[in-house]
C-alpha positions in Angstrom: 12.0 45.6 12.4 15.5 45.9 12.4 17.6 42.5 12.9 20.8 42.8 15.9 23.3 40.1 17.3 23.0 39.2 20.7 26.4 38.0 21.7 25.9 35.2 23.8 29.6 34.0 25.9 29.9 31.1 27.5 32.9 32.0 29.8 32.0 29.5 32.4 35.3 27.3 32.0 37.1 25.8 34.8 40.3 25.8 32.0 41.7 22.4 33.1 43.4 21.9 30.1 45.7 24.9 30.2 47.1 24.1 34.0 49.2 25.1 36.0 49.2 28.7 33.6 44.9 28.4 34.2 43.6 27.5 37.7 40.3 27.2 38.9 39.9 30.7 40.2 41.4 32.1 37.0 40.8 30.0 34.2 42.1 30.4 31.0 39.1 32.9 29.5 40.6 35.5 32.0 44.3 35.8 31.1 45.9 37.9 28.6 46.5 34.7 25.9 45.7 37.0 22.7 48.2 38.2 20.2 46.9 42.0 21.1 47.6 41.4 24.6 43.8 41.2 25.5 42.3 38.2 27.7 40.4 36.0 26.0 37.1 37.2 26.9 38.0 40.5 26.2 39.5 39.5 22.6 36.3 37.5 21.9 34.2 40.4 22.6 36.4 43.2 20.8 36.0 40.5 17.8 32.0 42.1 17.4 33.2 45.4 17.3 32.4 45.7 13.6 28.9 44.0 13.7 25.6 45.5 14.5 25.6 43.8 18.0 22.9 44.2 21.3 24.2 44.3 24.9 26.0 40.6 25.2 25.5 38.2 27.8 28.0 36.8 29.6 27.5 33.3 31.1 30.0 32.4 33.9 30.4 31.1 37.5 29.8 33.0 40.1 32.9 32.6 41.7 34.0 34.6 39.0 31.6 37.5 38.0 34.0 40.7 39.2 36.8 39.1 37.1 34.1 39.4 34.0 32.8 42.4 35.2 36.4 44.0 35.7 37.5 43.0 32.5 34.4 44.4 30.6 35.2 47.5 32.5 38.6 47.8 31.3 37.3 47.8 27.3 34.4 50.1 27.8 31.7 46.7 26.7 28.6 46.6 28.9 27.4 43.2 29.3 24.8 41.4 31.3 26.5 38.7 33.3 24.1 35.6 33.9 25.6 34.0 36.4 25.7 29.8 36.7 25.1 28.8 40.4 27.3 25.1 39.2 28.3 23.7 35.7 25.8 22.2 33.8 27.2 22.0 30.0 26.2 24.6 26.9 22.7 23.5 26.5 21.6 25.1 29.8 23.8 27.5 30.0 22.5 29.2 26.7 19.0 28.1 27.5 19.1 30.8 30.3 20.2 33.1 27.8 17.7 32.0 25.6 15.2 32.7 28.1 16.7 35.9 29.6 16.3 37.6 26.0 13.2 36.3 25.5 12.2 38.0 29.1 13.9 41.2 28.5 13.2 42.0 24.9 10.9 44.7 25.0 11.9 46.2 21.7 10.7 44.8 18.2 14.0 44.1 17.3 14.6 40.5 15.9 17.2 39.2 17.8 20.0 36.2 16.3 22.0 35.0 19.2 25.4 34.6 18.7 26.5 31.8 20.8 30.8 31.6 21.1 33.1 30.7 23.7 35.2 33.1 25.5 38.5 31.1 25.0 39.0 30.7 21.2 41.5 33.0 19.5 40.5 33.8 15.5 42.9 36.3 14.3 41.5 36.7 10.7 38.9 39.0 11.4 37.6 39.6 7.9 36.8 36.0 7.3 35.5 35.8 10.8 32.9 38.3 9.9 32.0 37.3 6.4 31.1 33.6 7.8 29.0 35.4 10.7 27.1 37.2 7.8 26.7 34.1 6.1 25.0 32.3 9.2 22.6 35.5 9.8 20.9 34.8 6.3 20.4 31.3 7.7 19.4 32.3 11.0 16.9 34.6 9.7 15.3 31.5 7.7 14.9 29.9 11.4 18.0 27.4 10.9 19.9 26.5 13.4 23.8 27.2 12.5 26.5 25.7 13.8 30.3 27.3 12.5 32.2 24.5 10.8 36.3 25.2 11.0 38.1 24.1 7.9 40.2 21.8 9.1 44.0 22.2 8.4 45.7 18.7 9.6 44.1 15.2 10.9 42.9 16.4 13.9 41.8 13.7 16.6 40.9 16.1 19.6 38.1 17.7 18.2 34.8 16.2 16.7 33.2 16.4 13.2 30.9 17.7 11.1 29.9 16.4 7.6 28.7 18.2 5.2 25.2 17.7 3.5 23.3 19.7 0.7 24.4 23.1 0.3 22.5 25.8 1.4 22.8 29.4 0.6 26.5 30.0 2.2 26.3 27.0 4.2 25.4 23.6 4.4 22.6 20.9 6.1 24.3 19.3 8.8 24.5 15.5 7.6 26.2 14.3 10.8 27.8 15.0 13.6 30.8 12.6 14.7 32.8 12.0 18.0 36.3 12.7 18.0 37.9 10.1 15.5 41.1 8.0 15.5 44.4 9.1 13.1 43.3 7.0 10.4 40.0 8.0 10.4 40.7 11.8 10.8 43.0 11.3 7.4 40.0 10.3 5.5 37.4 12.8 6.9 40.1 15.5 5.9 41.2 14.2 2.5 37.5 13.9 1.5 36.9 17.4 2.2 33.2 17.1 3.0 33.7 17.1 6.8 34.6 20.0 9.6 35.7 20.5 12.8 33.2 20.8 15.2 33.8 24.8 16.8 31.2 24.8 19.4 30.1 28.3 17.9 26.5 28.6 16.8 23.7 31.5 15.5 20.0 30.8 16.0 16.3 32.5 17.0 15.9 32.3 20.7 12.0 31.2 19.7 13.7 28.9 17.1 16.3 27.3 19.8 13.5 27.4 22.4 11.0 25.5 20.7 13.8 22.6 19.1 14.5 22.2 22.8 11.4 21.6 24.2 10.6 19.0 21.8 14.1 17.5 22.2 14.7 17.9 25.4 12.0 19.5 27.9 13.5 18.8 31.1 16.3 21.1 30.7 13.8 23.6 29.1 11.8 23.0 32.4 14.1 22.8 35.0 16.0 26.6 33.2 12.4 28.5 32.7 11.9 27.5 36.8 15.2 29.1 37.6 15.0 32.0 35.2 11.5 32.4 37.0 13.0 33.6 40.4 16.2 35.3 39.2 17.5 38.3 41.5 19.0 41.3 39.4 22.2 42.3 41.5 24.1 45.3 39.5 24.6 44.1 36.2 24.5 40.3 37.2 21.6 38.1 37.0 21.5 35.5 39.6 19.2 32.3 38.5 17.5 30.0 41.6 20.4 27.7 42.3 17.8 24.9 43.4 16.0 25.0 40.1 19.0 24.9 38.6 21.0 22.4 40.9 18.0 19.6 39.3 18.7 20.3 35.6 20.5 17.2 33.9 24.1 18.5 32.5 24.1 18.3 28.5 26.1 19.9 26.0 23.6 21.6 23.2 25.2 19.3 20.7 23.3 16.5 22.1 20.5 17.9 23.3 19.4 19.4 20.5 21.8 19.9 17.3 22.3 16.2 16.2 18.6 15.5 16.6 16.8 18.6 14.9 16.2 18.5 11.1 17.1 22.5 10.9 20.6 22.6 11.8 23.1 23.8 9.2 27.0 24.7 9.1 28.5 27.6 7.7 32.7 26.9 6.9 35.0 29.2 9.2 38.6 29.6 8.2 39.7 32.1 10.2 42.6 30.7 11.7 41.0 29.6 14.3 42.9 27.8 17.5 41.0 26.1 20.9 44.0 27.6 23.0 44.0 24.0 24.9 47.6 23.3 26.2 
């Protein structure tokens, strides 16, 4: 059995933060914000090039599936495009994917999904792929990984993570904390044991599957009933937008990364930036 990354991309953002350059019909993951003159999407997916990847998935609204599907076109990637009839936060959004692979995988490859956002710019790609290596050892031991950014200054806008035990190339996930204040950023960055919080993340689909059905089995519930009755349309996948419409929004930190006893961090300093404003 041969082990592949399934790139999964959230690119459902409505890119409030990066007004009036992002709008809601083209939001920030669309425009050409890279240093190589890419979109974001694009750049995020042109990142893999060097890994032993699968077909992504692409997550994103449906007002906005030709602008994916036209930028995918115009870098030679072929992606599914699973297509989010409203918002709901990452936990749902990668329990579809979840599911979708777990659907679809006919092959006895042993999938790790490779969870990232489609609006981050990391332009050291060498460490960039070293820490993804790192997290597959960890995957492949049925943790679930969360990428920690070294942080560089006090940061207040993004949350925490503190490092526990160390494990292999990474480390047990101790805590998770809410964005702090100055003063409290200071000390969480001179101690050196914390991490910003990237929202990146490499996990089974089985594994992430069965953490959120202890965790959290309404959203599993309410996602396998819409994945149930999905319509293939070209390469997009359109879910049951009433199954979906009754799923509680949740980001997957809550629902199921600060309550599982599995997760770990693996350190990213890649020169990593949230392009925000």
């Amino acid at each position: 059995m041969t082990t592949k990354i399934l790139p999964v991309i959230m690119a459902g953002g409505s890119g409030t933060r990066l007004w009036p350059l992002s709008r809601t019909q083209y939001p920030k993951q669309f425009l050409k914000l890279s240093p190589d003159g890419s979109t974001l999407l694009q750049a995020t997916l042109l990142r893999l090039k060097n890994l032993d990847c699968a077909e992504p998935i692409i997550i994103c609204n449906e007002e906005h599936r030709f602008l994916a599907a036209e930028q995918m076109r115009e870098i030679g990637v072929k992606a599914k495009i699973i297509l989010e009839p409203e918002g709901k936060n990452t936990a749902p959004a990668i329990t579809l994917a979840a599911l979708y692979q777990a659907q679809t995988n006919t092959s006895k490859d042993d999938h790790l999904m490779l969870v990232l956002a489609a609006d981050h710019v990391i332009t050291e790609q060498d460490r960039f792929e070293q820490s993804i290596h790192h997290a597959v050892e960890l995957a492949q031991k049925n943790k679930l990984v969360t990428f920690g950014i070294v942080p560089t200054h006090a940061e207040t806008g993004y949350g925490y993570i503190e490092k526990g035990i160390a494990e292999l190339s990474g480390f047990e996930v101790k805590r998770f904390v809410e964005k702090p204040d100055l003063e409290t950023a200071q000390q969480y960055l001179d101690s050196q044991q914390f991490l910003w919080n990237s929202g990146m993340f490499m996990f089974k689909a089985d594994v992430y599957l069965n953490e959120l059905q202890k965790y959290a089995l309404d959203i599993y519930t309410s996602c396998q009933t819409a994945m149930q009755n999905t319509q293939p349309d070209l390469d997009f996948v359109r879910i049951d937008k009433a199954a979906f419409s009754e799923c509680r929004s949740e980001s997957i930190d809550y629902a199921v990364m600060e309550k599982t006893t599995d997760a770990v961090v693996v350190p990213l300093d890649a020169n990593w930036n949230d392009v925000g404003s």
